[in-house]
C-alpha positions in Angstrom: 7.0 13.2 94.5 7.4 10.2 96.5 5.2 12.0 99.4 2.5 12.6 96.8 2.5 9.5 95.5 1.8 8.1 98.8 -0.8 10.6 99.8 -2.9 9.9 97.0 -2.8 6.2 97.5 -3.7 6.4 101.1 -7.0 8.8 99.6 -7.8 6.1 97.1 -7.7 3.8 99.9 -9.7 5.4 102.3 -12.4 6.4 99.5 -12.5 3.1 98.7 -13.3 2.1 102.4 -15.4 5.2 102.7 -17.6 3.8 99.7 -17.2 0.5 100.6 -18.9 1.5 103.9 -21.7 3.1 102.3 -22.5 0.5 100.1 -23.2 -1.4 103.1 -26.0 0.9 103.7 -27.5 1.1 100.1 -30.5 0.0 101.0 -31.0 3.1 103.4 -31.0 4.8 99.5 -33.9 3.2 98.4 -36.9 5.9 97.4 -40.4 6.4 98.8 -42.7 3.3 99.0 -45.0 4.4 95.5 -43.3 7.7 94.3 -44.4 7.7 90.8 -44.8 10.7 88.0 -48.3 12.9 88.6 -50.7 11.4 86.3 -51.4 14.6 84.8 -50.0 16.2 81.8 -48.4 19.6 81.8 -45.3 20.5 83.7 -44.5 20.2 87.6 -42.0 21.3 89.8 -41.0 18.1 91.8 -41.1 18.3 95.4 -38.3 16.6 97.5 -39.9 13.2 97.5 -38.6 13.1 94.3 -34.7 11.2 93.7 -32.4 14.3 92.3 -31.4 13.7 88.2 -28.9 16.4 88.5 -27.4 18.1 91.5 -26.5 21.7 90.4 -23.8 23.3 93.4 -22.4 26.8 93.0 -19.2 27.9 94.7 -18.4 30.3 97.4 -14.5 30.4 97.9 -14.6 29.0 101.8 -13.0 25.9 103.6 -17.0 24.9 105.4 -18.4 25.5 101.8 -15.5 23.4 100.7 -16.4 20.6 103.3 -20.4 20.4 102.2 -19.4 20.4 98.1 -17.0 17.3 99.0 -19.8 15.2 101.6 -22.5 16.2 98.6 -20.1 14.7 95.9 -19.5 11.5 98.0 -23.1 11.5 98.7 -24.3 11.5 95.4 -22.1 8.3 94.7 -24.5 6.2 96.5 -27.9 7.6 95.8 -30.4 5.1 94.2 -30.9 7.5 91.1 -27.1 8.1 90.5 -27.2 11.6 90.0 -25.0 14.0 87.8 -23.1 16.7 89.4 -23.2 19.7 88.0 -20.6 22.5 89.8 -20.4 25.8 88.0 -16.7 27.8 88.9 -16.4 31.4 88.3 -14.0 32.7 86.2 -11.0 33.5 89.2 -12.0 30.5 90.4 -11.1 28.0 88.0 -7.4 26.7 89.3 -9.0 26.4 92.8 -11.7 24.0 91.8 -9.6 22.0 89.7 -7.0 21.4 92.7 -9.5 21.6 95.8 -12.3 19.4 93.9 -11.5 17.9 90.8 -8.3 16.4 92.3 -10.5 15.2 94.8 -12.6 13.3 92.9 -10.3 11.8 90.8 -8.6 10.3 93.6 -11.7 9.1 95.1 -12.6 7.4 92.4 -16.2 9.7 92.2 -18.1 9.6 88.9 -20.6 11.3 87.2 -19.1 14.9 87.8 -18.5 17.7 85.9 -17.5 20.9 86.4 -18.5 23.9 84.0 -17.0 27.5 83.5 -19.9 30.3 84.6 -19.9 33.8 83.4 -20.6 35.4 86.9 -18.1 36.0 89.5 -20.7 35.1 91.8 -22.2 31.8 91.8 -23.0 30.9 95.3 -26.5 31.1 95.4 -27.2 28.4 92.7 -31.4 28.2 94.2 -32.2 31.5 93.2 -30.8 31.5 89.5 -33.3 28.9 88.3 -36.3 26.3 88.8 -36.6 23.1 87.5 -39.4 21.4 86.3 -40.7 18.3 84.4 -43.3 18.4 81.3 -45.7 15.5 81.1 -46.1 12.7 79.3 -43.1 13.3 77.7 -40.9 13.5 80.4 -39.0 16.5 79.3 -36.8 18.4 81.5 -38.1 22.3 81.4 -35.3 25.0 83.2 -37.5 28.3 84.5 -35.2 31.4 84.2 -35.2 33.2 87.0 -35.1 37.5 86.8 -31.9 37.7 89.0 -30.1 39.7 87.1 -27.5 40.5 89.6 -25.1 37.6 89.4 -25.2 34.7 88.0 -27.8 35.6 85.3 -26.2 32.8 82.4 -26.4 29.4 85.1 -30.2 29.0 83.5 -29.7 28.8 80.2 -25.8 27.1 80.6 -27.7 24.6 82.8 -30.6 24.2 80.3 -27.9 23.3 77.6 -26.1 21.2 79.5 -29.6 19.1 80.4 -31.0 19.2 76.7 -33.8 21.3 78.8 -36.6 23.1 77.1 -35.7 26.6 78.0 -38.4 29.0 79.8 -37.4 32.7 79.6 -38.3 34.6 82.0 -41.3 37.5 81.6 -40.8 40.0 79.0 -41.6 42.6 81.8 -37.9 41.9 83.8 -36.5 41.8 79.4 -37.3 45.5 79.7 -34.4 46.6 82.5 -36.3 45.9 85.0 -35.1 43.7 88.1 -36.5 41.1 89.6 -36.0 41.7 93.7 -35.8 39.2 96.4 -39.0 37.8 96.7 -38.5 37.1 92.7 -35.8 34.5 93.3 -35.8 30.5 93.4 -36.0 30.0 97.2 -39.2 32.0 97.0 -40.7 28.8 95.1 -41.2 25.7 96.7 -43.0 22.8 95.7 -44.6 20.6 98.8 -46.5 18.1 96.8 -47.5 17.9 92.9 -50.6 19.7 93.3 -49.0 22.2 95.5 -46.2 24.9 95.2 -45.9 27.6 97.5 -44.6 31.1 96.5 -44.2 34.1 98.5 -46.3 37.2 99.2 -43.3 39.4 98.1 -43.0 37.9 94.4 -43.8 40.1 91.7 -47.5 39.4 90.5 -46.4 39.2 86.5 -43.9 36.5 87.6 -46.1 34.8 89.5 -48.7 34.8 86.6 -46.0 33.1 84.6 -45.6 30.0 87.1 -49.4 29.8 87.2 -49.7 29.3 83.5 -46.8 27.4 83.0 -47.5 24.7 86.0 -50.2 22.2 86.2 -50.4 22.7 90.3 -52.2 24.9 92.4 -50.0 28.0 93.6 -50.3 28.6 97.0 -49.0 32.6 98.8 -47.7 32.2 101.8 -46.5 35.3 104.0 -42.7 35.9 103.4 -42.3 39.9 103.2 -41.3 40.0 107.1 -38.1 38.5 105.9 -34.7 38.6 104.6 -34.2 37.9 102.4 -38.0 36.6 102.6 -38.4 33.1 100.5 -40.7 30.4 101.6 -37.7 27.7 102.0 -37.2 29.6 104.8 -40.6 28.9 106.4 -41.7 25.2 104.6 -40.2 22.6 103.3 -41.8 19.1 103.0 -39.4 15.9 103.2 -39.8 11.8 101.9 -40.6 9.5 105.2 -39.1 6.6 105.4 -41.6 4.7 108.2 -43.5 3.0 105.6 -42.9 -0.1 103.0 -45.8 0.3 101.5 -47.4 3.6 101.4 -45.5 7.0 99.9 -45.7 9.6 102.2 -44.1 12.6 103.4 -44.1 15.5 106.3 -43.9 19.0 106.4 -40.8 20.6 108.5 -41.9 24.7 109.2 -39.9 27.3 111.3 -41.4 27.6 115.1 -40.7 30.2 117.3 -42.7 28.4 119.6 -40.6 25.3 119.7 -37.8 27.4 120.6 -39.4 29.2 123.7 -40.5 25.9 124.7 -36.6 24.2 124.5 -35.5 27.8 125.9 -37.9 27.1 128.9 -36.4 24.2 129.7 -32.8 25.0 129.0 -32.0 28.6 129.4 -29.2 30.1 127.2 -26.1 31.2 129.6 -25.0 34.8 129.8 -22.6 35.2 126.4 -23.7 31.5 124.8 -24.8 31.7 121.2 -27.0 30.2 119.4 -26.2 31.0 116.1 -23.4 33.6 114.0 -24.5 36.4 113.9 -21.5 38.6 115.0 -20.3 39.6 110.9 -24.2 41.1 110.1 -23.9 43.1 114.1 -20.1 44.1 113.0 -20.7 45.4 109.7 -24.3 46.7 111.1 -25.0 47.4 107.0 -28.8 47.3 108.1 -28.4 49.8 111.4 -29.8 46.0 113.3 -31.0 45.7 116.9 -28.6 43.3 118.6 -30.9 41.0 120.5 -28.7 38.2 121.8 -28.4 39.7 125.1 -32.0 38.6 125.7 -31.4 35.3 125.4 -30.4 34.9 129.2 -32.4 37.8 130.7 -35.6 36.4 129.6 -37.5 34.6 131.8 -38.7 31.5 128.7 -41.5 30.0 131.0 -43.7 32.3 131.5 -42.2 34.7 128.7 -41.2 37.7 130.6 -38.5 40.2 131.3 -37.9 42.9 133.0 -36.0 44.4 129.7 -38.2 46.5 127.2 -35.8 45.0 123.9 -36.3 42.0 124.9 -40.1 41.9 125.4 -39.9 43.4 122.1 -38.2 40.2 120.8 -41.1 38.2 122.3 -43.8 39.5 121.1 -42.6 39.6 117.7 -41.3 35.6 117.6 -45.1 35.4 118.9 -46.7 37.6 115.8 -44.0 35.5 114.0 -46.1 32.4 115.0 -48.9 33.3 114.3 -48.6 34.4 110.9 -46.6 30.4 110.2 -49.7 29.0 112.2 -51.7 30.6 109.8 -50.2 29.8 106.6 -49.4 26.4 108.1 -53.1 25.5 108.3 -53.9 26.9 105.0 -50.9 24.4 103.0 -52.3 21.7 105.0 -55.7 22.0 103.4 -54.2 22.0 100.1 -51.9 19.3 100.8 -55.2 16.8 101.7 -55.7 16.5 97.9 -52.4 15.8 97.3 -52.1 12.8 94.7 -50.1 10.5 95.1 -47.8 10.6 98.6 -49.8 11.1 101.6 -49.0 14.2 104.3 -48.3 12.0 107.4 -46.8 14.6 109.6 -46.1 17.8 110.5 -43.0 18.8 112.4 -42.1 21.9 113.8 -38.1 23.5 114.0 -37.2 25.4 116.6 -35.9 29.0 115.2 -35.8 32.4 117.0 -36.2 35.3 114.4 -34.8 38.9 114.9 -36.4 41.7 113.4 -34.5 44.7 112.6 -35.6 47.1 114.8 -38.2 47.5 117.2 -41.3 48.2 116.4 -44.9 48.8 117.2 -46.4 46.6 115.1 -44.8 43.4 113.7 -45.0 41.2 110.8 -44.4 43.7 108.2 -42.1 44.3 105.4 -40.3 46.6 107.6 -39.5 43.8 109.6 -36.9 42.3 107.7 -36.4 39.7 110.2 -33.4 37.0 110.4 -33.2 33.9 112.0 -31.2 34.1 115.0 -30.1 30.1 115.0 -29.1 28.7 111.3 -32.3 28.0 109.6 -32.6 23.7 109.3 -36.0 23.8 107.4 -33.4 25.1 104.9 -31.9 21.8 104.1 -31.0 19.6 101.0 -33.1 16.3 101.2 -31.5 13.9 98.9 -33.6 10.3 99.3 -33.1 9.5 102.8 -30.4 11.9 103.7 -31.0 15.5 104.6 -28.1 18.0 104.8 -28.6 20.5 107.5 -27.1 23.2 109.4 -25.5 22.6 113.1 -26.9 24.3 115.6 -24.8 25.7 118.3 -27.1 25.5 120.9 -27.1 21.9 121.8 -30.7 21.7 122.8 -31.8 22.6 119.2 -29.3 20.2 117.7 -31.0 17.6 119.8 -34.4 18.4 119.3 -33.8 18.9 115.2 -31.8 15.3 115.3 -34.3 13.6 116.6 -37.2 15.0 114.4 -35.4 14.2 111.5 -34.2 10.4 112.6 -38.2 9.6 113.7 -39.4 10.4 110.0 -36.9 7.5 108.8 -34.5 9.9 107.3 -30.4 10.4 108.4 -29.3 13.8 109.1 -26.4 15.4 108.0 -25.2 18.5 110.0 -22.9 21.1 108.6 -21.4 24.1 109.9 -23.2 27.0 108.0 -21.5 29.6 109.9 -20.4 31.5 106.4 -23.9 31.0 105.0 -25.5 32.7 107.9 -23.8 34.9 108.2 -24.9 36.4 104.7 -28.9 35.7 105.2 -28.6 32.3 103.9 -28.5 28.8 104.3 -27.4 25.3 102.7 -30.9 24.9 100.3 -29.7 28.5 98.8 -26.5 27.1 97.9 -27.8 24.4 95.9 -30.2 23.9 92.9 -31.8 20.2 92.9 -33.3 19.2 89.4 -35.4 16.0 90.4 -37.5 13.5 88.3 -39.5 10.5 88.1 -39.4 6.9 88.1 
């Protein structure tokens, strides 16, 4: 008793010094220059300029998942908004969460966190359950229900009665046993400003129809259905700058193949080294993959040759790849010029090799069902000037991603993801932001 006694003192003492230490840095909290509510009415989805109200985790039982829950909970301690936490626990889950995380935070003194019973087994995706947005001038909270009707099909409405959330149903179409597939879920919507929210090719066009009516900004397709599981926060995100103290503005992180030939060029993978975990999806070969990594050394990056027929297969699909971002890329930007309020300052591009399932004649099809090959870091968590991303184990990636993310005035966070990519996904999955407005 004695022992425990003592270890909990030492924890309140080193959360207390933890916190202390971050208070120092408060001002590193602060939000945008200018980020006010859009000065139209109707309701928006909040981009991630926005401060987070509420930060909604799911659970998967793992010691790395474990890890990010506990830095997000400390996190959200010393965020300018003083967000709630909102974890949902699954029914065999329930005396794990109370001694792995609510212990935690009692004995490091967090507030502001509750943790709520789900009906689901499976609450690990939390991004693809629901979507948040904000009806204006009245400032009320709206929760979009998602048609994922595999797991996980209560969060919505539980999180919508938690909030005091106007509840949006989803379509009467998915009411009617129908189910919604992957390009129907929450990571396939993304708002980059509040005049734009992209949406992928692969959504179905009566839910899509619904988000249209329902939102006062302009939706935007992009080109996701040459991915798995094929959501835009795999491809765009946009995140708050920081390099202004008077102007709001933001930048736009997007997946590059390119980038990566580029750092490959001058830093050549060595025979056996990864660059990401991919071993579980090649071991359980569930999707009868083409294992690519070999390629990594035998191609020649400069000049983008090899003497290997697989693995000019794996360049010229990273280049169609490319192409198709460049394209969509270009597109968002010209919506993104009327953006009100925050200005598009920058556009940054994150290196990612993608490797399609088999190979092919043509690429860029649904067929595809590419992955990325490294942990995909334009599928962060930006939370005011933090943003949570994935390690890379390829050092000149980490380097290259660390230093995009520290010019734009923001401090990165990297995580071991190794459990998340291994199942197609990645820390903004795992994670449902509601935001609002000043």
């Amino acid at each position: 008793m004695g022992l425990v006694v003592r270890w909990f003192s030492w924890l309140g003492l080193w959360a207390g010094s933890l916190l202390a230490a971050c208070a120092t840095r408060i001002h590193q909290t602060s939000l945008p220059a200018q980020v006010e509510c859009p000065s139209g009415r109707g309701t928006y989805v909040l981009p991630s300029i926005y401060p987070p109200q509420y930060l909604v985790l799911g659970s998967f039982d793992h010691p790395l998942q474990s890890k990010i829950i506990k830095e997000i909970l400390l996190t959200s301690q010393i965020l300018s908004s003083k967000p709630e936490v909102v974890m949902f626990v699954s029914p065999s889950s329930l005396d794990l969460a109370y001694t792995r995380f609510q212990q935690f935070a009692r004995g490091m003194g967090l507030k502001k966190i509750k943790f709520l019973p789900a009906a689901s087994e499976d609450v690990g995706w939390m991004q693809d359950y629901f979507e948040s947005g904000i009806k204006l001038p009245e400032r009320q909270l709206q929760i979009f229900e998602i048609p994922y009707d595999r797991h996980g099909n209560q969060v919505a409405l539980s999180t919508a009665l938690y909030t005091f959330a106007d509840f949006i149903s989803k379509p009467h179409y998915f009411k009617m046993g129908r189910l919604g597939d992957n390009g129907d879920f929450g990571g396939n919507i993304e708002a980059l400003s509040t005049t734009v929210v992209a949406v992928g090719d692969n959504m179905n066009p009566v839910f899509r129809e619904q988000l249209s009516k329902r939102l006062n900004q302009k939706i935007v397709t992009v080109n996701t259905s040459w991915l798995d599981p094929g959501h835009v926060d795999e491809l765009f995100t946009t995140v708050p700058t920081y390099l202004s103290s008077s102007k709001c503005e933001m930048a736009m992180l997007y997946a590059s193949p390119q980038r990566a030939f580029e750092l490959f060029a001058k830093t050549t993978p060595r025979k056996g080294e990864a660059i990401g975990v991919l071993q579980m999806i090649y071991e359980q070969n569930e999707d009868d993959r083409e294992d690519f990594r070999e390629c990594l050394h035998q191609i020649d990056w400069t000049h983008l040759k090899s003497g290997s027929p697989k693995c000019r297969a794996l360049i010229e699909a990273n280049m169609v790849y490319q192409n198709l971002i460049d394209h969509d890329l270009k597109r968002l930007e010209r919506e993104l010029t009327t953006n009100q309020g925050c200005t598009l300052v920058q556009k940054k591009p994150i290196p990612l090799l993608f490797s399609p399932r088999k190979i092919s004649q043509t690429y860029g099809t649904p067929e595809d069902r590419t992955i990325p090959m490294n942990p995909n870091a334009v599928n962060g968590i930006s939370l005011e000037r933090f943003f949570f991303l994935p390690d890379q184990p390829f050092e000149p990636f980490r380097h290259e991603i660390e230093t995009v993310i520290s010019d734009l005035g923001l401090e990165p966070k990297f995580f071991d993801i190794s459990h998340l990519h291994a199942l197609k996904g990645g820390l903004h999955c795992s994670t449902n932001i509601i935001r609002s407005c000043p």
